[in-house]
CHARMM-style PDB file with segment names, atoms N, HN, CA, C and O in Angstrom:
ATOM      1  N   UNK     1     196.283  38.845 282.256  1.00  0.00      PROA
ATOM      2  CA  UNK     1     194.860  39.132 282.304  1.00  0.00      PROA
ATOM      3  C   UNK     1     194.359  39.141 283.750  1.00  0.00      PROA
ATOM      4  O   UNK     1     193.676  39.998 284.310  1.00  0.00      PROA
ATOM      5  N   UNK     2     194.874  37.944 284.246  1.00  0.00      PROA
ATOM      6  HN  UNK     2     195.429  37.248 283.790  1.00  0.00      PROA
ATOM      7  CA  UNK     2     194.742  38.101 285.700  1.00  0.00      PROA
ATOM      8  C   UNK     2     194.577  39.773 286.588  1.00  0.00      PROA
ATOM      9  O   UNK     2     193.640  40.492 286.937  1.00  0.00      PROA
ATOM     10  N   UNK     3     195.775  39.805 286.650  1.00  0.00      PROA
ATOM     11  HN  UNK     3     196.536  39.222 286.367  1.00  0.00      PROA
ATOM     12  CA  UNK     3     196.658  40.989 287.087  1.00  0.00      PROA
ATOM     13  C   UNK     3     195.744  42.438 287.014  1.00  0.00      PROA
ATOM     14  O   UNK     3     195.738  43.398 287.785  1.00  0.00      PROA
ATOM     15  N   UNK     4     195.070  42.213 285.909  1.00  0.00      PROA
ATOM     16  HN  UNK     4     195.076  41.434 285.282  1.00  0.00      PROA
ATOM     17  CA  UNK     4     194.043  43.145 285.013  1.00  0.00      PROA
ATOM     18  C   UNK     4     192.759  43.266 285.475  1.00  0.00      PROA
ATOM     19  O   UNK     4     192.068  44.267 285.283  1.00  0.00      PROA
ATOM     20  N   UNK     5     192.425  42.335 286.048  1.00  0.00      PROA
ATOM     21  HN  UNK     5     192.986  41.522 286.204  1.00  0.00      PROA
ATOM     22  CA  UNK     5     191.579  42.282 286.371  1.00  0.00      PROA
ATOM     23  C   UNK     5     191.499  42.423 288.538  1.00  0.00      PROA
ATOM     24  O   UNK     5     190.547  42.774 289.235  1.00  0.00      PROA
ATOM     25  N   UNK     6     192.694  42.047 288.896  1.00  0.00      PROA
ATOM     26  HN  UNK     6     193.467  41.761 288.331  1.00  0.00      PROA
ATOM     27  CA  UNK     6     192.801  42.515 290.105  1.00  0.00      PROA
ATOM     28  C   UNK     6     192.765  43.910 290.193  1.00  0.00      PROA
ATOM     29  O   UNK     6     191.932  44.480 290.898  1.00  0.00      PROA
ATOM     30  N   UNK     7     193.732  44.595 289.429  1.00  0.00      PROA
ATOM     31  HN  UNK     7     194.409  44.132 288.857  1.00  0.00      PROA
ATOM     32  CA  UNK     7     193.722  46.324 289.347  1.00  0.00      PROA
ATOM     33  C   UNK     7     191.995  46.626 288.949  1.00  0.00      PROA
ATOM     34  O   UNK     7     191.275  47.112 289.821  1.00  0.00      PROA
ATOM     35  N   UNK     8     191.642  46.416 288.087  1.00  0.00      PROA
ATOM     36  HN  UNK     8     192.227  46.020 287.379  1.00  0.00      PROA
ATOM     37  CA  UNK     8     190.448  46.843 288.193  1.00  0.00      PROA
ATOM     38  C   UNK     8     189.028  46.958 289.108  1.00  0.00      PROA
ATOM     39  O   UNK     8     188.082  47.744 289.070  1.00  0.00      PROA
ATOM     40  N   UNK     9     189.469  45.340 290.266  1.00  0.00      PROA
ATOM     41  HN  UNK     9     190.237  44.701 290.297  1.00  0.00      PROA
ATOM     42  CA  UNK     9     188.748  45.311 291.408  1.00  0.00      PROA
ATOM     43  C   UNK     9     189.217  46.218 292.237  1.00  0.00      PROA
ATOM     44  O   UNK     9     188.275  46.339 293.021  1.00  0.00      PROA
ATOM     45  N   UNK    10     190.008  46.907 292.573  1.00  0.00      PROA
ATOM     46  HN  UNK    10     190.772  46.809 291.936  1.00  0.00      PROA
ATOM     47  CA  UNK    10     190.940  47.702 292.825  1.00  0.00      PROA
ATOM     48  C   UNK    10     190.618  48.808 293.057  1.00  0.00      PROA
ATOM     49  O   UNK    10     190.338  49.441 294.075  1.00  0.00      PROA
ATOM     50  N   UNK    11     190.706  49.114 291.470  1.00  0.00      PROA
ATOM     51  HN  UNK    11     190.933  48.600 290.643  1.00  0.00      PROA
ATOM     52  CA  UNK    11     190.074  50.534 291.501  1.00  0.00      PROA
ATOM     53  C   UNK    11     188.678  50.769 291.974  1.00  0.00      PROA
ATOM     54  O   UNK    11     188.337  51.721 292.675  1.00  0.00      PROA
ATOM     55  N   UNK    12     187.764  49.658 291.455  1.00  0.00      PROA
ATOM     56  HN  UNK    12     188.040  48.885 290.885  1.00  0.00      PROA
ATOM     57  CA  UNK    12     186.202  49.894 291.654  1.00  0.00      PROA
ATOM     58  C   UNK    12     185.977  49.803 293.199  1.00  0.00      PROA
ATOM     59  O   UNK    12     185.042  50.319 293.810  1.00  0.00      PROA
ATOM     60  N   UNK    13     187.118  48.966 293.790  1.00  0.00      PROA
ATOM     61  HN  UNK    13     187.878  48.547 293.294  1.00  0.00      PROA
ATOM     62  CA  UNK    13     186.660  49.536 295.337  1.00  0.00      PROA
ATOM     63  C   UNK    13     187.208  51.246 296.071  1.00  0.00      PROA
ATOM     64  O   UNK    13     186.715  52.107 296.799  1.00  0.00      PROA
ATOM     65  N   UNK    14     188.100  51.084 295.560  1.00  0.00      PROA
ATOM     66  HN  UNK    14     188.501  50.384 294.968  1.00  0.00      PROA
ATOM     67  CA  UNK    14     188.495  52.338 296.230  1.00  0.00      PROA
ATOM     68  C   UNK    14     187.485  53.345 295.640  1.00  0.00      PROA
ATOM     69  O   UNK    14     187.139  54.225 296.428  1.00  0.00      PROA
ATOM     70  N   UNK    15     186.878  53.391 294.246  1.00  0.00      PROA
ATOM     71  HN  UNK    15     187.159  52.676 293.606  1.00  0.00      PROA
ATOM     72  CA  UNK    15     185.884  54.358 293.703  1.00  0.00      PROA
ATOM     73  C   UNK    15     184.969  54.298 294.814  1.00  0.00      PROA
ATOM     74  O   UNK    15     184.889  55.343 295.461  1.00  0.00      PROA
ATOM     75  N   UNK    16     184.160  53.194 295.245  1.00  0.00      PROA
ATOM     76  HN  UNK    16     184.224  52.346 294.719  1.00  0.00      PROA
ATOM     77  CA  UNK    16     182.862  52.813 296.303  1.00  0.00      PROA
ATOM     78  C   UNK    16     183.986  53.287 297.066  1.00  0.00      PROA
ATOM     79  O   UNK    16     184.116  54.472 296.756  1.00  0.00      PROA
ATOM     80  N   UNK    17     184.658  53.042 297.709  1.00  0.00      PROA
ATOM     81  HN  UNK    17     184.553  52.080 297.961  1.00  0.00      PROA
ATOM     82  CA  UNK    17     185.075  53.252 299.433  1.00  0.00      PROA
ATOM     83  C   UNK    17     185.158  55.150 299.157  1.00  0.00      PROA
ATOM     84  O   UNK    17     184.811  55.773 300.160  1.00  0.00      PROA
ATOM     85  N   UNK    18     185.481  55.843 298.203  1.00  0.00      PROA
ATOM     86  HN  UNK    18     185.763  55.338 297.387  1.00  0.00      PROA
ATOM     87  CA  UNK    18     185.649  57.336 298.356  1.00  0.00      PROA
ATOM     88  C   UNK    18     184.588  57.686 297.904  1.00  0.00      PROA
ATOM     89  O   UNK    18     184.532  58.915 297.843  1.00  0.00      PROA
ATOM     90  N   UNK    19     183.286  56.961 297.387  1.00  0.00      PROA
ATOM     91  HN  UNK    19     183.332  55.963 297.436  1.00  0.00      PROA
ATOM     92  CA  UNK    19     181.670  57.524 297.333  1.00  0.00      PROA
ATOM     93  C   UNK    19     181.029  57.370 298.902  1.00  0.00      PROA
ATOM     94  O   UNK    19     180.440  58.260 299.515  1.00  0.00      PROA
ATOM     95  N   UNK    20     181.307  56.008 299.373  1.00  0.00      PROA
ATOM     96  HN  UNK    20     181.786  55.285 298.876  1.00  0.00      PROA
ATOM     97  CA  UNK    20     181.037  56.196 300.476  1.00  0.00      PROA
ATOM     98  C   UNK    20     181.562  57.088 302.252  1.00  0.00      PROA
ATOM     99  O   UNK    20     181.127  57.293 303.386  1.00  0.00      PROA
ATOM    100  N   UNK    21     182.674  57.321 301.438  1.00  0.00      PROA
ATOM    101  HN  UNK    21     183.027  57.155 300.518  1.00  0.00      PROA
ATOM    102  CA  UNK    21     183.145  58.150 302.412  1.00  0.00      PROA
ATOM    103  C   UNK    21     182.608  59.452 302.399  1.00  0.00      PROA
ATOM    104  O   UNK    21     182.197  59.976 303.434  1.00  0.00      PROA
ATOM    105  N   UNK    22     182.580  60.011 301.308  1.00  0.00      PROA
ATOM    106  HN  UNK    22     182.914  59.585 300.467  1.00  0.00      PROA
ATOM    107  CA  UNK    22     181.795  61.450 301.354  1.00  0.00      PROA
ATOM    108  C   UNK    22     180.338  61.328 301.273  1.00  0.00      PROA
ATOM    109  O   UNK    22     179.733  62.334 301.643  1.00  0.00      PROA
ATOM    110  N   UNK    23     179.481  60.132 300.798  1.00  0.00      PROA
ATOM    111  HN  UNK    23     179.972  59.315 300.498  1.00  0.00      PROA
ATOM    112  CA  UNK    23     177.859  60.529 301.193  1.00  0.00      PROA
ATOM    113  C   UNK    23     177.933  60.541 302.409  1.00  0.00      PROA
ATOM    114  O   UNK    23     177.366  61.508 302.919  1.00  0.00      PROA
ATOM    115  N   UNK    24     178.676  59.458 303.478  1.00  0.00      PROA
ATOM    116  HN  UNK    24     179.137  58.673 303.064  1.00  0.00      PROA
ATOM    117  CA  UNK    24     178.256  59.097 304.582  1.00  0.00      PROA
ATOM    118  C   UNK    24     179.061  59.686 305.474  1.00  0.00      PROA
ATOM    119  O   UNK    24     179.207  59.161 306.578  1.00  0.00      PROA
ATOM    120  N   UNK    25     179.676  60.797 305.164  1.00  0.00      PROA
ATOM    121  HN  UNK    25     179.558  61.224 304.268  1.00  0.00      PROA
ATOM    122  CA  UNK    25     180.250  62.346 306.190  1.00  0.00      PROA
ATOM    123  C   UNK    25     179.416  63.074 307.081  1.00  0.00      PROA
ATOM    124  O   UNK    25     178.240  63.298 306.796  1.00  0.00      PROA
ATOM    125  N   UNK    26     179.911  63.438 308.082  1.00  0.00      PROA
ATOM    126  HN  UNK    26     180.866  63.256 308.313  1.00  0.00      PROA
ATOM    127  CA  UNK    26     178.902  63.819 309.501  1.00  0.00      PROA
ATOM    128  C   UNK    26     178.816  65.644 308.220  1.00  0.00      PROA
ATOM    129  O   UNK    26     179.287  66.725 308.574  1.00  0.00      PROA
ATOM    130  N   UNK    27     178.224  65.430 307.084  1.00  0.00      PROA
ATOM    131  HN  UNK    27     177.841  64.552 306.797  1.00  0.00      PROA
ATOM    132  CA  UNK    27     178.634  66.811 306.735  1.00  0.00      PROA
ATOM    133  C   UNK    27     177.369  67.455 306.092  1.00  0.00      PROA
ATOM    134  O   UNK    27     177.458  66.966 304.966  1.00  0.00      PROA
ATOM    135  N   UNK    28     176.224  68.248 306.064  1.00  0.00      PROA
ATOM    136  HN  UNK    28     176.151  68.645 306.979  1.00  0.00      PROA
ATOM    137  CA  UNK    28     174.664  68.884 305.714  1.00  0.00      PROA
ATOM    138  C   UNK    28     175.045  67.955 304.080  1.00  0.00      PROA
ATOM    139  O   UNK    28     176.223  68.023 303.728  1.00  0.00      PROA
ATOM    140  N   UNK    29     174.385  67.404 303.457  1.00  0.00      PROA
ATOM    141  HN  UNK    29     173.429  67.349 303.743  1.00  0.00      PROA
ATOM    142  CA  UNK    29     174.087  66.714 302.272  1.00  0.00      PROA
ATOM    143  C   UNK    29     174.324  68.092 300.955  1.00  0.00      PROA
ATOM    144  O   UNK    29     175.059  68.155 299.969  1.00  0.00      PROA
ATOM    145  N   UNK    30     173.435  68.930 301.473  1.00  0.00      PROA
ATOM    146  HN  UNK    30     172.838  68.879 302.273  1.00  0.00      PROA
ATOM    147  CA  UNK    30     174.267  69.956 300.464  1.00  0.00      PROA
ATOM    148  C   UNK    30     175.429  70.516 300.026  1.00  0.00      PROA
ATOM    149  O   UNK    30     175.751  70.858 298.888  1.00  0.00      PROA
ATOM    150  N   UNK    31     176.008  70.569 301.031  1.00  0.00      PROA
ATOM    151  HN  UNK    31     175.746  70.290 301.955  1.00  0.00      PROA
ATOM    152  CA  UNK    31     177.089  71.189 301.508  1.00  0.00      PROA
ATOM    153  C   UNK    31     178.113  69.844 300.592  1.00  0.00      PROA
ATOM    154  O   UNK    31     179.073  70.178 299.898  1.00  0.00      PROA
ATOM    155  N   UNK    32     177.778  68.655 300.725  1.00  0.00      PROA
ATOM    156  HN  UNK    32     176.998  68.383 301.289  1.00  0.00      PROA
ATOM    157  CA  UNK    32     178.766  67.770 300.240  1.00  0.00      PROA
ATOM    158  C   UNK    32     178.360  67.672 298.724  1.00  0.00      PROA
ATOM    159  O   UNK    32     179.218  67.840 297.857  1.00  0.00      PROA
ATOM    160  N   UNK    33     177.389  67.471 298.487  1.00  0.00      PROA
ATOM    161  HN  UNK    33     176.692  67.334 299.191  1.00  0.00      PROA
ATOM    162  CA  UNK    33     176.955  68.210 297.338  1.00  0.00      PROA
ATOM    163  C   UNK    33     177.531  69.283 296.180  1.00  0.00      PROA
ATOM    164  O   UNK    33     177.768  69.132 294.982  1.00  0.00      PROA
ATOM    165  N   UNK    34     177.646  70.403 297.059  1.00  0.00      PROA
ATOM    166  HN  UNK    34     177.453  70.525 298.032  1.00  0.00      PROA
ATOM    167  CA  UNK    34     178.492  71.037 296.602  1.00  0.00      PROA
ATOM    168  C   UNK    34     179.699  71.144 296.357  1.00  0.00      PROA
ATOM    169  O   UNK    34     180.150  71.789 295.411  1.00  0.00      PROA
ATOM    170  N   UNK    35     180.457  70.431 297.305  1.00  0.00      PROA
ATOM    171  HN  UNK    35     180.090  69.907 298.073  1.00  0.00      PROA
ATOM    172  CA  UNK    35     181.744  69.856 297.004  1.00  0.00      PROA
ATOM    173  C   UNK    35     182.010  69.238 295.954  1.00  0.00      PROA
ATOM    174  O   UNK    35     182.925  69.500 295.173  1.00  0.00      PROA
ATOM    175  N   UNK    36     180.964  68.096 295.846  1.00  0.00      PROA
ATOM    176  HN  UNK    36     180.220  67.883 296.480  1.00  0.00      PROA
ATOM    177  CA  UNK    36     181.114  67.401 294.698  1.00  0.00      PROA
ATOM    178  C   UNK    36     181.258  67.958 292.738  1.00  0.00      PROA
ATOM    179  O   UNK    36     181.957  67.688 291.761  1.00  0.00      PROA
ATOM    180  N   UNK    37     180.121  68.830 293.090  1.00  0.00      PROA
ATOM    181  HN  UNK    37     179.553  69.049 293.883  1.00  0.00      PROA
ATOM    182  CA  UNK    37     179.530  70.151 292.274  1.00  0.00      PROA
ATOM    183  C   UNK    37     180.932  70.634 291.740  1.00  0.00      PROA
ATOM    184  O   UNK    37     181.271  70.404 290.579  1.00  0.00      PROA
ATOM    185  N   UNK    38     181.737  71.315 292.636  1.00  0.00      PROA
ATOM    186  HN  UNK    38     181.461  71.502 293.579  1.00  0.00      PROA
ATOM    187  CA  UNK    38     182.991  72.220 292.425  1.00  0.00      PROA
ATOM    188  C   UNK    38     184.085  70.893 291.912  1.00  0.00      PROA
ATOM    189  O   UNK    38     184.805  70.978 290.917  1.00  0.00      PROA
ATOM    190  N   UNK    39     184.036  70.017 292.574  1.00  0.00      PROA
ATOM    191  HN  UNK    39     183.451  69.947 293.382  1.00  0.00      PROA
ATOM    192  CA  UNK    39     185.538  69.041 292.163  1.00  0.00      PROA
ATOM    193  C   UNK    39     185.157  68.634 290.876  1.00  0.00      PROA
ATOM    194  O   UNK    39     186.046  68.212 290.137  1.00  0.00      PROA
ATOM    195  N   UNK    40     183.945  68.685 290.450  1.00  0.00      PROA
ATOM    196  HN  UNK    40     183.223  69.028 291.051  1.00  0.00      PROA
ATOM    197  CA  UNK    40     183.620  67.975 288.754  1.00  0.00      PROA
ATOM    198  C   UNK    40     183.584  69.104 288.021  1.00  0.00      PROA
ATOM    199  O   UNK    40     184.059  68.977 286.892  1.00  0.00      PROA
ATOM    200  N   UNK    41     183.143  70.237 288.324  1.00  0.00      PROA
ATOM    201  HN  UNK    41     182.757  70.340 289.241  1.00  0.00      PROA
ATOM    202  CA  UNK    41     183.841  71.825 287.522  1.00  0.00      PROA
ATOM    203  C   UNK    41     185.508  71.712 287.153  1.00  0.00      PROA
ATOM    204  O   UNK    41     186.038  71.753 286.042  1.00  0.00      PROA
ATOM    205  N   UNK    42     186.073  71.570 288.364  1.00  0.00      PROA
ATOM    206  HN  UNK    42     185.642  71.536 289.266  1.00  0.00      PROA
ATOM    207  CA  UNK    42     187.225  71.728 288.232  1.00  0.00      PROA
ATOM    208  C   UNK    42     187.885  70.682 287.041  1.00  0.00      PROA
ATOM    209  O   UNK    42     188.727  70.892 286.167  1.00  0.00      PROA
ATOM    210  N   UNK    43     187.140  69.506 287.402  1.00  0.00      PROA
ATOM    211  HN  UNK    43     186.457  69.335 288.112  1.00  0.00      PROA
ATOM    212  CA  UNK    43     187.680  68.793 285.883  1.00  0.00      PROA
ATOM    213  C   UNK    43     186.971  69.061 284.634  1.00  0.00      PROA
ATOM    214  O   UNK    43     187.196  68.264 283.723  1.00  0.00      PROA
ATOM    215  N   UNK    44     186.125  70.066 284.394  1.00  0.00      PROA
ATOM    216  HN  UNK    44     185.943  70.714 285.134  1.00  0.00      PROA
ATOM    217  CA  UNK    44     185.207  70.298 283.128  1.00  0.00      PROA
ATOM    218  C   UNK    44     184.201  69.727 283.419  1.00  0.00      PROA
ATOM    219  O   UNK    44     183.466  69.634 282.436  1.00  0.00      PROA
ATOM    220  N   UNK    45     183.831  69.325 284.227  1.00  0.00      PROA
ATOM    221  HN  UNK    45     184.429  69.400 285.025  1.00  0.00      PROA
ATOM    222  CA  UNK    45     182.302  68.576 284.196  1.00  0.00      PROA
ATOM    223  C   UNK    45     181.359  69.077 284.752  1.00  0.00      PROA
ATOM    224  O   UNK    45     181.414  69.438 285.927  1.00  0.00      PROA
ATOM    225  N   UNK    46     180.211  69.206 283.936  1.00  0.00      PROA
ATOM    226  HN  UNK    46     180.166  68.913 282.981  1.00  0.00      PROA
ATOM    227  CA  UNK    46     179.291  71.064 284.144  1.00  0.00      PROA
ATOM    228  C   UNK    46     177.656  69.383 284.464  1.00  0.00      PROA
ATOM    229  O   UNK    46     177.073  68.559 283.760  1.00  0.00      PROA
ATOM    230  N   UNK    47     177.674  69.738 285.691  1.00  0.00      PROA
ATOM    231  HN  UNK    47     178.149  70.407 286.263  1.00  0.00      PROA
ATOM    232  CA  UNK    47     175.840  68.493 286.086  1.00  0.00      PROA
ATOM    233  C   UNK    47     175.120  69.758 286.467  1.00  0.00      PROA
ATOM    234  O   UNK    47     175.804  70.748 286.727  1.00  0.00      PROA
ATOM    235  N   UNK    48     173.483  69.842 286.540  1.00  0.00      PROA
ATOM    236  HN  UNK    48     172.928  69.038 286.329  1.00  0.00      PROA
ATOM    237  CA  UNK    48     172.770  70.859 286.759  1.00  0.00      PROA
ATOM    238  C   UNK    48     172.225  70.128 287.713  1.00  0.00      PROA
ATOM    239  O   UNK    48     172.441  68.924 287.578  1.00  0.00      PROA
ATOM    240  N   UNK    49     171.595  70.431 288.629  1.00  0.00      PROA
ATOM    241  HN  UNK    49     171.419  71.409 288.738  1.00  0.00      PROA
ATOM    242  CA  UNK    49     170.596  70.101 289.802  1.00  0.00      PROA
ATOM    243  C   UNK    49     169.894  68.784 289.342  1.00  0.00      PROA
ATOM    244  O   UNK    49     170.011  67.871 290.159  1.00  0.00      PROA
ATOM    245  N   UNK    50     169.637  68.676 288.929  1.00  0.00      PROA
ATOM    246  HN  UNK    50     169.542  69.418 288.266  1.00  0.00      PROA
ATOM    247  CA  UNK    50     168.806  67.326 288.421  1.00  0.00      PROA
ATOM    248  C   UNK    50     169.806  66.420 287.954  1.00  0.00      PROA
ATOM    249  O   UNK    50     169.842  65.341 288.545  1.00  0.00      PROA
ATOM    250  N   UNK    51     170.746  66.633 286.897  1.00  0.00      PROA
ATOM    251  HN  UNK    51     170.716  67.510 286.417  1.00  0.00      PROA
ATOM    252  CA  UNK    51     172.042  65.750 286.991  1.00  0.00      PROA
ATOM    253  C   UNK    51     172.514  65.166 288.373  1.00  0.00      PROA
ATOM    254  O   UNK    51     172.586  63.960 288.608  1.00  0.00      PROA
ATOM    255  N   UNK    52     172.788  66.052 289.153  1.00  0.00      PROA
ATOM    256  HN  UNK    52     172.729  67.031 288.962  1.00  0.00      PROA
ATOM    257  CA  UNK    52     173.505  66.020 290.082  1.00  0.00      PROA
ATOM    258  C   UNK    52     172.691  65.025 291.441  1.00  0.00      PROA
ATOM    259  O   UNK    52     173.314  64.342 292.254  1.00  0.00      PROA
ATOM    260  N   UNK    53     171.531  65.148 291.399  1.00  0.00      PROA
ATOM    261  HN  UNK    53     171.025  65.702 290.738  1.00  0.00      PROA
ATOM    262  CA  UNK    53     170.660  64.435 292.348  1.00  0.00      PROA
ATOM    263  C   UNK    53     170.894  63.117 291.927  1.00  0.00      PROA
ATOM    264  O   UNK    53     171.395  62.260 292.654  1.00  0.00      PROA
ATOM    265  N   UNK    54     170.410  62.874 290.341  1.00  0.00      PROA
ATOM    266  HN  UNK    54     170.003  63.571 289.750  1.00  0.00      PROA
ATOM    267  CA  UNK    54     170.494  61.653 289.874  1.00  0.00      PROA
ATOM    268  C   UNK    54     172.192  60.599 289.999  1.00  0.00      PROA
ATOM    269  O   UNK    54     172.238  59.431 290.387  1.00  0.00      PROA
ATOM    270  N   UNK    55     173.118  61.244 289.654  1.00  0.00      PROA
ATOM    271  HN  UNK    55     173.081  62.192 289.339  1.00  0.00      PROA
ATOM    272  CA  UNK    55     174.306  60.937 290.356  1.00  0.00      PROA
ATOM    273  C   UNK    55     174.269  60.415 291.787  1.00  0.00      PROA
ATOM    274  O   UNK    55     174.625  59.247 291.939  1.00  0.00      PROA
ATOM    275  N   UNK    56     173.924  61.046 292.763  1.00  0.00      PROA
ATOM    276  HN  UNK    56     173.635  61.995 292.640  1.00  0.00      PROA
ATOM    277  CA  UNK    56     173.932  61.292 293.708  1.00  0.00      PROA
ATOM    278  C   UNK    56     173.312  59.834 294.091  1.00  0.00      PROA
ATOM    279  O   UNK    56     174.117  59.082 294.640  1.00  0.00      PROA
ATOM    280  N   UNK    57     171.824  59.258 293.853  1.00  0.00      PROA
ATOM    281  HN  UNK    57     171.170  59.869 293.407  1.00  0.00      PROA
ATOM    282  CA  UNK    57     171.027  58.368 294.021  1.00  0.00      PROA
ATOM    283  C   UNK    57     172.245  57.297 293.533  1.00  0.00      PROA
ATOM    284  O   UNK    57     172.911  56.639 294.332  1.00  0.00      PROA
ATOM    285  N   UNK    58     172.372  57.262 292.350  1.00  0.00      PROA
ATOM    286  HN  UNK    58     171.831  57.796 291.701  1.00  0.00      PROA
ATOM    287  CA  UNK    58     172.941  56.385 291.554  1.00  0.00      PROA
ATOM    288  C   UNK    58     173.757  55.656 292.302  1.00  0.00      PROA
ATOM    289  O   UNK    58     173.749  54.425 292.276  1.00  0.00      PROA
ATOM    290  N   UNK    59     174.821  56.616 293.305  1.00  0.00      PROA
ATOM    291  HN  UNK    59     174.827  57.616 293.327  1.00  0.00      PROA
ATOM    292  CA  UNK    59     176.073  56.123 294.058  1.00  0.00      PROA
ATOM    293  C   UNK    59     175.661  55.558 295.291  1.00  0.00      PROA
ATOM    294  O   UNK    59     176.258  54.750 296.003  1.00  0.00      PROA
ATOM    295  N   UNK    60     174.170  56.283 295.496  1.00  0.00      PROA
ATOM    296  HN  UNK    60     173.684  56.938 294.917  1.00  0.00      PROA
ATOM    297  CA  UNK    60     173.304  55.665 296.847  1.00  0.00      PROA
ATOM    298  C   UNK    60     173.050  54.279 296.763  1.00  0.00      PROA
ATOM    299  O   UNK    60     173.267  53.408 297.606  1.00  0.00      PROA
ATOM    300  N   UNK    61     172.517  54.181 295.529  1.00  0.00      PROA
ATOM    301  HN  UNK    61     172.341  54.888 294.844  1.00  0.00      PROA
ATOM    302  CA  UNK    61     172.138  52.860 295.244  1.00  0.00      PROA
ATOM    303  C   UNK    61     173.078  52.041 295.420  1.00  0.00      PROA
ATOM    304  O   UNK    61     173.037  51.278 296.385  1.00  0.00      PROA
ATOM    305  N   UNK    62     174.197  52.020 294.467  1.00  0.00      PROA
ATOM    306  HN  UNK    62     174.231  52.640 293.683  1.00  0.00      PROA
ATOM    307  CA  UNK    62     175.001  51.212 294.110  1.00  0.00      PROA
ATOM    308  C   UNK    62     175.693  50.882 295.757  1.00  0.00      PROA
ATOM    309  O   UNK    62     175.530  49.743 296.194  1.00  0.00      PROA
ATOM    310  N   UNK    63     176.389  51.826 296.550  1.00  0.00      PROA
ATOM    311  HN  UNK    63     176.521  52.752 296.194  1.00  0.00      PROA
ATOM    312  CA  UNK    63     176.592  51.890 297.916  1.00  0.00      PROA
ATOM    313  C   UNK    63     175.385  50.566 298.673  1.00  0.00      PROA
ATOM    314  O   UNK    63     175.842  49.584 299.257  1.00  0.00      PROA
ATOM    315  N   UNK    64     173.795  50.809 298.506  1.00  0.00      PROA
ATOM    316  HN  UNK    64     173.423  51.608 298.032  1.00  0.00      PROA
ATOM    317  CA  UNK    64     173.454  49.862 299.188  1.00  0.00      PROA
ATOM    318  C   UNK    64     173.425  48.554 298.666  1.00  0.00      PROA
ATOM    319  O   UNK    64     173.031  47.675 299.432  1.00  0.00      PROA
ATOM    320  N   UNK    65     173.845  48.159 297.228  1.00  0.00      PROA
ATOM    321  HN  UNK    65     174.166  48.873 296.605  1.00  0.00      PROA
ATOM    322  CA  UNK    65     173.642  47.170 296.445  1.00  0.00      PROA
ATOM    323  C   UNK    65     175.017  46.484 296.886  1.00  0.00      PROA
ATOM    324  O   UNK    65     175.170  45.274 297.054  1.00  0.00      PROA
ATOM    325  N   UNK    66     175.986  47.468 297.042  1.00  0.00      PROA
ATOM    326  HN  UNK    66     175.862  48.451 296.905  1.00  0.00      PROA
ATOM    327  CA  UNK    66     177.379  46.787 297.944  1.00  0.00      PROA
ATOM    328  C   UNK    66     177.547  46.128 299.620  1.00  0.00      PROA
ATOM    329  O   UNK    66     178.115  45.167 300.140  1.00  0.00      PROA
ATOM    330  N   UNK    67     176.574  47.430 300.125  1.00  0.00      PROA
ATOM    331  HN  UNK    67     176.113  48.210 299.703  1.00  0.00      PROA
ATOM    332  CA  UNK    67     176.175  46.377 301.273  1.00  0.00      PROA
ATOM    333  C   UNK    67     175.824  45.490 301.834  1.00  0.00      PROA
ATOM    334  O   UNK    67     176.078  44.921 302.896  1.00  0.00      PROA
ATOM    335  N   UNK    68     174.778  45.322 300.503  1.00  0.00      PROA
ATOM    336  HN  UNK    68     174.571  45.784 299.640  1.00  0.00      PROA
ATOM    337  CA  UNK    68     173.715  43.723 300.466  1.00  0.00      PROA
ATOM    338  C   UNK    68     174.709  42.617 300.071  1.00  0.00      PROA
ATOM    339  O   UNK    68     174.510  41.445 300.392  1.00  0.00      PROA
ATOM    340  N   UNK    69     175.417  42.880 299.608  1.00  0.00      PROA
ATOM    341  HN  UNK    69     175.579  43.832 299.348  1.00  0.00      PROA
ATOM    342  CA  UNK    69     176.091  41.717 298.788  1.00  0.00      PROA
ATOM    343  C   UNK    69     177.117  41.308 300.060  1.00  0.00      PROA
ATOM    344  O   UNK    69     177.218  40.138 300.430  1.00  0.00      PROA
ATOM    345  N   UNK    70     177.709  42.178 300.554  1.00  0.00      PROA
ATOM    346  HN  UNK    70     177.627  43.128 300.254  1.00  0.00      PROA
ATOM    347  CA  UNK    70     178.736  41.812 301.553  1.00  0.00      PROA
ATOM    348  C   UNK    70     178.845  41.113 302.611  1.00  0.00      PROA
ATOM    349  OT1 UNK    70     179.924  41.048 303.200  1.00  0.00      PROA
TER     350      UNK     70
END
């Protein structure tokens, strides 16, 4: 159970460390945006503009809710 729970801290950082790597890219916000847009197509996953903002915040948030804590 242990073990289980290390992998899972694990994963949830590397998830935050590769959200924060691409919001916080020297790269136009749209533009990464769109990236994002195309890599979740590519797995079937269809967000519309308003999806996609809200995502977007969501990972913002959570990103500064990780900072605070640290």
């Amino acid at each position: 159970m242990k073990a289980l729970n290390y992998f899972i801290t694990f994963v949830g950082g590397a998830l935050v460390g590769a959200a924060a790597g691409i919001l916080l890219a020297p790269e136009k916000g749209a533009d990464t945006r769109e990236r994002i847009v195309e890599a979740l197509r590519k797995r079937g996953i269809r967000l519309n503009r308003k999806e996609m903002d809200a995502l977007v915040n969501d990972i913002t948030e959570e990103l500064g809710n990780a900072e605070e804590t640290a």
